[in-house]
N, C-alpha and C positions, 0 to 999 in steps of 0.2 A: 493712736491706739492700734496694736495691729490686731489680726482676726482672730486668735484665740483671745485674747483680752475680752476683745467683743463678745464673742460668744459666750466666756464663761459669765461676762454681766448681764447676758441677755439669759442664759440657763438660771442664775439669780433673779433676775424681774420675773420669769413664770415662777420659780415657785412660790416669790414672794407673793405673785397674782392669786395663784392658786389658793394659798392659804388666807386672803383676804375673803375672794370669792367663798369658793365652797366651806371656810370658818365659819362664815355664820349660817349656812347650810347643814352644818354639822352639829353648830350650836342648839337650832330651834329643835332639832329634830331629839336630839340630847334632855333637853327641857320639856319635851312632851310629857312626861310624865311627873315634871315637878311644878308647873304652871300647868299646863292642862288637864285640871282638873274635869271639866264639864265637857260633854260632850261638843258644842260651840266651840269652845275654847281651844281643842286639838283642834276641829277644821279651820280655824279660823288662822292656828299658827302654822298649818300644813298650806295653805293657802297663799299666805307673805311669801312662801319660797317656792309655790307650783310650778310657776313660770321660769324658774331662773336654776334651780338646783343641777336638770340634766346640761345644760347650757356651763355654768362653772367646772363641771368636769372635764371638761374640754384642756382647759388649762392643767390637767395633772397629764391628761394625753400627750400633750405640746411640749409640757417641762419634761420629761420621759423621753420623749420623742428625739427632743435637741441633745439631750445627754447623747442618747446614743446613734444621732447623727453628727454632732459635733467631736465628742468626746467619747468613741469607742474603748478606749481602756478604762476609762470611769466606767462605764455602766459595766463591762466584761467583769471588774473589781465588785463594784457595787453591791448589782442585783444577786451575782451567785453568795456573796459572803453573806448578804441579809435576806437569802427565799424565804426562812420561815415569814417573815413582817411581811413582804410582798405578795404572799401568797394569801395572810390574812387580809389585808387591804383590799384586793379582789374581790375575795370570798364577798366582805362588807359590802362592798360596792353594788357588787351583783345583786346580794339579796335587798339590798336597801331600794334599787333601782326593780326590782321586782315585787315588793310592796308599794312602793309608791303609785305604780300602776293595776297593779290587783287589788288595790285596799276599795279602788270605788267602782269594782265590778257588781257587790252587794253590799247592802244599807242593811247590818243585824249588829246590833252591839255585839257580840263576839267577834263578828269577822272582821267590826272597824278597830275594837281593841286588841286582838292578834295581830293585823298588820301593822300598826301602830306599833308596837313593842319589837316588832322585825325592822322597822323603819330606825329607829333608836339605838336598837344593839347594832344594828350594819354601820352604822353611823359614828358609833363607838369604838367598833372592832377600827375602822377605816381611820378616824383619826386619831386613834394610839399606832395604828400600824406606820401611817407615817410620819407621826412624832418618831415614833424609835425609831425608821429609817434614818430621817436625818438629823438625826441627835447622835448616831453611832459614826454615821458617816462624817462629820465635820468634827465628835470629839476624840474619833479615832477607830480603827478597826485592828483585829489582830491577822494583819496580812505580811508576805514574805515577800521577797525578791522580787518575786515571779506575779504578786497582786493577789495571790491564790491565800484562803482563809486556813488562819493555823487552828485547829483544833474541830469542835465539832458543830453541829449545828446551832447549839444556842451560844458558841463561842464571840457571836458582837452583840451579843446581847444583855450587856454588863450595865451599870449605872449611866451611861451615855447614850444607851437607849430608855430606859428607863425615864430619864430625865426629857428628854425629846420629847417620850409619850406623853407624860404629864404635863409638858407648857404646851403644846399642840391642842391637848384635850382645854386645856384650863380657858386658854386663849379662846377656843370658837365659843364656849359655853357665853360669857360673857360676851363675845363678839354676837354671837344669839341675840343673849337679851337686849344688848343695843339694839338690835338691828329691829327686833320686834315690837323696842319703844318708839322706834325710827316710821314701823310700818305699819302697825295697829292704833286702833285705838281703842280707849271702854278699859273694862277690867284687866284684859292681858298686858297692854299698854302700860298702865301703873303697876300691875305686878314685874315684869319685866325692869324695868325702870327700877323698884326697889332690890328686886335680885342683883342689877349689872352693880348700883348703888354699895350694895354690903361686900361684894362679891369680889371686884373691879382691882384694889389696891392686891391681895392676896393671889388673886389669878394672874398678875402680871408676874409675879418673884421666877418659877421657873424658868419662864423665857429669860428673862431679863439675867438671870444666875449661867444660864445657856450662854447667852451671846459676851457676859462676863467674861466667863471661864476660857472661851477662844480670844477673846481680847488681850488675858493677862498671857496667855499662850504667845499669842505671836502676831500682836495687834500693832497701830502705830499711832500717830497725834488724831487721825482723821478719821479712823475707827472708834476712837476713845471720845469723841465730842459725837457718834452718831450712836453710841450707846447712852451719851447724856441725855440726847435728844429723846429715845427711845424712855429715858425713868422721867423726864420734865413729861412727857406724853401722859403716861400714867397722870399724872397728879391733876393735868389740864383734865385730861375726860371724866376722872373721877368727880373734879369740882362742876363743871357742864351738867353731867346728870345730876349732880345733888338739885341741882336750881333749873331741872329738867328740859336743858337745850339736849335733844337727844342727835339732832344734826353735827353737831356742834363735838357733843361725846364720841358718837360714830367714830368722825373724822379723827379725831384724836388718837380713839384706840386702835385704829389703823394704821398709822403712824406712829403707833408704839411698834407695832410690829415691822412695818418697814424698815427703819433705823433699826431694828432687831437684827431683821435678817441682811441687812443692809452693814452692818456690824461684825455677822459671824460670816459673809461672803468676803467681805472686804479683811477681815483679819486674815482666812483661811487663804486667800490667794498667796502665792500660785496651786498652791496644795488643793487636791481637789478629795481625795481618800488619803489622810495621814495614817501612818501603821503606829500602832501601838506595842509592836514587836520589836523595831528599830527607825529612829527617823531615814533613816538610808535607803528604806523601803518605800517611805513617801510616794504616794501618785500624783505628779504634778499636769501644768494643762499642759507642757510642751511632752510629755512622756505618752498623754491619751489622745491626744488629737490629731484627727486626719489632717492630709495635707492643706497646701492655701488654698491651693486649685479648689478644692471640693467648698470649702469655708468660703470662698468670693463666689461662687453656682449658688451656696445654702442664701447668704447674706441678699444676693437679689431677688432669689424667689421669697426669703421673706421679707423683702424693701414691696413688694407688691401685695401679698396677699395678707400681712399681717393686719395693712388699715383696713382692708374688707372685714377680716375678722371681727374687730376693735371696734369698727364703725357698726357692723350689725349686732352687738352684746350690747354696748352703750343706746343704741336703739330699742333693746327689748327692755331694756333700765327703765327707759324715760318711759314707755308706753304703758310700763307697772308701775310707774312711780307713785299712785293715789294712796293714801292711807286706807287701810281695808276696818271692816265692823263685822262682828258676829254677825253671822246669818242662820236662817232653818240650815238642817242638812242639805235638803233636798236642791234649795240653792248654789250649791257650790261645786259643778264643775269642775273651778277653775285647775287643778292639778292634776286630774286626769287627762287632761292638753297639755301638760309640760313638756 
């Protein structure tokens, strides 16, 4: 395999990380106002994700990162042809990451249900914005010769961002409620559980129509059995949660998503930005990528520093791993350490 190969499967494994991780960060935080009903109930499911939400973002830093150290004419294509999405995403981020931390400065039900509702929409805006990123970006953009975006601002912002946002969005929702059947217990537990339950078959169709769609495009034998993989996924976690193995469910609908993106990475190579103007315009990995030299310098510093990463995230996993229980307010710290 030589180094761009590598790296663009390695720019695939973060985001596919990323959208594991912070999916169901996205999710609970999404469900707050449809399961958290009671006061307990929000802290309880703001709590399953205290410790790990600032920690998953890391991974959108690194997938971002590698792009435009590996792959400068990607991101140069990219980020300017979709600023509006990226500039939402932020925005999200920001204010989600500033509720999170101002919400338990005071204890008044106004100020814990304001922030709450900033927690939720940041979270929302964040993972529609990059659904549409890379829904636009793998179903095609309207780019020229030159990488540069034909028409105006919302010009990639057609039905393949559209479609992006909504399996992105649909995905963490249910990856939520897994993940909250996974870590609670008591009444959110079996709410949760019944949500992912009704929920689970119908939230998987846009991804799965996503990674379709680039398959029939310009897929091959080995993409076509990992998008099988990805609809047998569905059916396993769906059947798991009915008979409430929620470990079991978890794993599955993660692996719906890996073989997803695993699907539209592997179909989409070499092609990294297709143009929707003219395939002749295509951005492929040998058109964006720096030289070896830089790719063999990137590949060792991250042969060293990625297991430290890895090894201290999977550390903070295990050390939250307990199932958590409603508590008083006054109880619960724990997010305000995140």
């Amino acid at each position: 395999m030589d180094l761009q190969t590598l790296w663009f499967a390695a720019v695939a494994v973060l985001w596919t990380g990323f959208l594991l991780l912070e999916g169901f960060d996205f999710g609970v935080a999404a469900l707050l106002p449809v399961l958290g009903r009671r006061t307990p109930d929000r802290h309880l499911m703001l709590r399953s994700i205290g410790p790990l939400w600032d920690g998953n973002e890391v991974w959108l830093i690194t997938a971002v990162g590698a792009v435009f150290a590996a792959f400068p004419g990607w991101y140069a294509t990219w980020l300017p042809t979709l600023y509006l999405p990226f500039v939402l995403v932020l925005f999200g981020l920001i204010i989600r990451a500033v509720a999170f931390e101002w919400r338990h400065s005071h204890h008044t039900p106004a100020w814990d249900s304001s922030w709450t509702w900033v927690i939720t929409t940041g979270s929302l805006i964040a993972a529609l914005g990059i659904g549409a990123a890379l829904g636009a970006t793998t179903l095609g953009l309207p780019i020229d010769a030159d990488g540069t975006r034909v028409g105006g601002a919302f010009a990639g912002l057609g039905w393949p961002a559209l479609l992006g946002a909504v399996a992105v969005l649909a995905f963490s929702v249910v990856h939520g409620a897994m993940f909250l059947a996974l870590k609670t217990d008591g009444p959110i537990r079996m709410a949760a559980r019944a949500f992912a339950r009704r929920w689970a078959p119908v939230a998987s169709l846009p991804l799965l129509a996503w990674a379709g769609l680039v398959q029939l495009r310009d897929g091959t034998a080995v993409t076509a059995v990992l998008w099988l993989v990805a609809a047998l996924a569905v059916v396993v976690a769906w059947a798991r949660i009915r008979v409430e193995r929620e470990g079991q469910a978890f794993a599955a609908w993660g692996t719906m998503l890996a073989s997803a993106a695993a699907t539209i990475f592997g179909a989409a190579y070499p092609v990294v930005v297709p143009s929707t103007v003219d395939a002749a315009f295509d951005v492929t990995i040998a058109d964006a990528s720096v030289s070896d030299y830089t790719l063999t310098v990137m590949t060792w510093a991250a042969g060293i520093g990625l297991p430290v990463v890895l090894g201290y995230q999977a550390w903070t996993y295990w050390v939250f791993r307990q199932r958590l229980t409603a508590e008083p307010v006054h109880e619960e710290p724990a997010e305000a350490h995140a």
